[in-house]
C-alpha positions, 0 to 999 in steps of 0.5 A, spaced: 300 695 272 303 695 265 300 701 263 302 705 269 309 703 269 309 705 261 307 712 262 312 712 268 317 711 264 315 716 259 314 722 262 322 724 262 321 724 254 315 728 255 318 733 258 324 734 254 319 735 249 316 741 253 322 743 254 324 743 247 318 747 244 318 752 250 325 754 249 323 755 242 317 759 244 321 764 248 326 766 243 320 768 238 315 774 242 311 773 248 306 768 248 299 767 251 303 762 256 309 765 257 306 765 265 305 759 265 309 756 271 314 751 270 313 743 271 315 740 278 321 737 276 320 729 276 323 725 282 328 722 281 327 714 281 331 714 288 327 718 292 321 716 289 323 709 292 326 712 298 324 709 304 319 712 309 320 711 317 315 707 320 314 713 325 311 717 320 305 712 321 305 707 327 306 710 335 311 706 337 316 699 335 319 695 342 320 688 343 317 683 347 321 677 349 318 669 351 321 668 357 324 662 358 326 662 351 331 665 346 325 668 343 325 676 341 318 678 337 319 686 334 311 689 334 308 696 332 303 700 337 299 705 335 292 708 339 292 707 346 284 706 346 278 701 344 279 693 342 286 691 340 287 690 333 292 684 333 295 684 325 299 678 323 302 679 316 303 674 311 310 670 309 315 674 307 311 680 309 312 684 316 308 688 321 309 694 317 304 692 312 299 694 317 303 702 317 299 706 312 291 702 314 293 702 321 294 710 322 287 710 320 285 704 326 288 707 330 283 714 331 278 709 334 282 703 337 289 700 338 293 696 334 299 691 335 302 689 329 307 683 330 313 681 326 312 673 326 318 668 327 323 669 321 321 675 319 322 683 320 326 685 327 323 678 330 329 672 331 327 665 335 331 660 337 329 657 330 327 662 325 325 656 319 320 653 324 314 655 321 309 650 323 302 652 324 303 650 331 309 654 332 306 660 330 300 659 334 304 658 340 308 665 338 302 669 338 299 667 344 305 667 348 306 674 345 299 676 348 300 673 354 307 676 356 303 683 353 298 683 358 297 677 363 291 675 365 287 680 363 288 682 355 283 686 352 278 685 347 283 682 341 280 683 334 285 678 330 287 680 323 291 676 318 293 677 311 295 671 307 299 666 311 297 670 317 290 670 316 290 661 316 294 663 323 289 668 325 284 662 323 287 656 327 288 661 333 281 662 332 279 655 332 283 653 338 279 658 342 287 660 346 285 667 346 280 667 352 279 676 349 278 674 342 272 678 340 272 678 331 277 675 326 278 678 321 282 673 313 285 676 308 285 673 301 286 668 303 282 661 302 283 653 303 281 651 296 286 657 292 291 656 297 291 649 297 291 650 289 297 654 289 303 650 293 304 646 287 307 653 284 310 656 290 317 654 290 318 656 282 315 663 284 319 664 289 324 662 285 323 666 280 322 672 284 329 677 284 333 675 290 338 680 290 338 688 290 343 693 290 339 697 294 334 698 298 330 703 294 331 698 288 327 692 292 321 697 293 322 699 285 322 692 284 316 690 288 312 696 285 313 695 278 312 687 278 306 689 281 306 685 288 305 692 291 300 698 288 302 703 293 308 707 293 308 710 299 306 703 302 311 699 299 316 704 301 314 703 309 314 696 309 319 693 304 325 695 308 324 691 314 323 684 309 330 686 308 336 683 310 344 686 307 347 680 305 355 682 307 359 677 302 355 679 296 354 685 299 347 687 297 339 686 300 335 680 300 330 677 304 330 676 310 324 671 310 327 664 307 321 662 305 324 657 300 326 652 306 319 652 309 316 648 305 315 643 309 310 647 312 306 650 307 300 645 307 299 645 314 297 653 313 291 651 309 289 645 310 281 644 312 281 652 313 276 653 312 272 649 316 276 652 322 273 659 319 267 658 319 268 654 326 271 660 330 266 662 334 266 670 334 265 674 328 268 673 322 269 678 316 273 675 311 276 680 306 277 678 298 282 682 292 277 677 287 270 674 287 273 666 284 276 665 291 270 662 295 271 654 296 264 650 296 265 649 304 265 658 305 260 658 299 255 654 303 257 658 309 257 664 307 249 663 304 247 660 310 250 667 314 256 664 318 260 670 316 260 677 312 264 677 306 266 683 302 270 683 296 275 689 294 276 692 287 281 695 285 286 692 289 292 686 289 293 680 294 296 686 299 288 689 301 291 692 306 298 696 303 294 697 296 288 701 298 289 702 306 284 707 307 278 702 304 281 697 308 281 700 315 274 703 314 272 696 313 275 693 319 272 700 323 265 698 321 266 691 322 268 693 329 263 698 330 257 693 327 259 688 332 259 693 338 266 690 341 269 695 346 276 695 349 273 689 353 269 686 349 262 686 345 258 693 350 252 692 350 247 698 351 244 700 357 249 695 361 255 699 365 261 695 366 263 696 374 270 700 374 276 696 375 
């Protein structure tokens, strides 16, 4: 990241150096390269952090209220056929971090992808109650107010925090359609390991930005998102505009859960390898397995695949790679929009 940001910040001098030697050259006789066409001008930095619409990407936004509650969860809809790919996002990110991966999904399946509570266009009745049994009751009331009784077949994908979510839903067996699971960098023994340091670096992190394309610029230089365009679709919606101090901050107040963050993790990994469908675990580094997914992967409970190239947000950084291992996955595995088809057996028309 320190290289790319570097020649970032090098290529304004570059062209006043071009400049310089071309206006040179063409008040002396006509070169060889007095044809060549001018370089485009350099962005400026505002409109290449400018935000993208997240219609660009997803087919629909709308909301979907819990009834008998106060409780309002903001999704994004794209595809209207095959299995449901259900996306939690991870703390302090929103749906929109699925945008550019969920394009590509959506050609061979449906995607839904959910602001959890405290996040992005979402608002409960408590937005700091970030428990894991909370969030797991979201989920599944969202899914059962989507589609009642008879939901599709639900490929549940979660990134991070939303991957441990995913996992517990999982293991709980309350989504009588879930017919894949899909974890995200995310695992007990690494997760367990980094809450000890997880206050000082939201802490650290910057907290105020005096607009919303300096908040992408910030993100991109400081490396917690690699892809530009992604970034500029889905660090808006983590924003909220901050009227006394007048500027943007995080919507998501992740200092003040604290309490919570252990019972994201803890004994994850015995409820991965517990779900009892397919599981498919997502990995940005080879030194993130635990002993209890060591011993489970060699044993075959589950397929792993580790993605080069990329930072802790698989499916913002390479979206591409990642939404051609969730199709694979699915396709591998034979899920339909009912559940896993098998040859030669048709199902009766409903």
């Amino acid at each position: 990241m320190e290289n790319s940001s570097s020649n970032l910040s090098s290529l304004p001098e570059e062209d006043s150096q071009t400049g310089g030697t071309a206006a040179q050259s063409s008040s002396k006789s006509p070169s060889a390269f007095s044809s060549k066409p001018d370089r485009p001008p350099i962005q400026t930095s505002s409109q290449k952090y400018a935000p993208l619409e997240w219609s660009d990407y997803f087919d629909q936004e709308d909301d979907v209220r819990i009834p008998d509650s106060e409780n309002v969860f903001h999704f994004y809809k794209a595809g209207n056929e095959g299995p449901v790919v259900l996306c939690l996002h991870g703390g302090g990110y929103s749906g929109l971090s699925f945008a550019l991966s969920a394009k590509l999904i959506k050609e061979k399946a449906r995607v839904v992808a959910l602001d959890l509570r405290g996040h992005g266009k979402s608002y409960t009745e408590n937005d700091l109650d970030l428990s894991i049994e909370t969030l797991c009751n979201d989920v599944v009331a969202v899914v059962k107010t989507m589609y009642g009784d008879s939901p599709p077949a639900i490929v549940m994908v979660g990134h991070s925090m939303g991957g441990a979510l995913a996992v517990h839903i999982a293991a709980k067996k309350v989504l009588p359609s879930l017919a894949a699971l899909v974890v995200v960098d995310v695992v007990e023994g690494t997760a367990m390991a980094s809450l000890i340091h997880m206050q000082q670096i939201l802490s650290n992190r910057m907290q105020h930005f005096s607009s919303i394309e300096k908040a992408i610029e910030w993100n991109i230089k400081g490396g917690s998102l690699r892809n530009v365009d992604s970034a500029r679709v889905s660090i808006p919606s983590t924003l909220i505009y901050d009227d006394s101090r007048k500027c943007y901050t995080h919507r998501a107040r992740l200092v003040e859960t604290e309490q919570y963050w252990r019972g994201w993790y803890e004994g994850l990994s015995e409820k991965f390898l517990a779900s009892p469908v397919p599981k498919l675990l997502l990995l940005a580094g080879t030194d993130r397995l635990d002993k209890t997914l060591t011993i489970g992967q060699m044993q075959g409970k589950f397929q792993m695949m580790v993605v080069r190239h990329t930072g802790h947000a698989i499916q913002e950084d390479v979206p591409d790679e990642f939404a051609n291992l969730i199709l694979n996955f699915i396709s591998h595995n034979r899920i339909g929009p009912h559940g896993v088809v098998i040859p030669g057996l048709r199902r009766p028309s409903q």
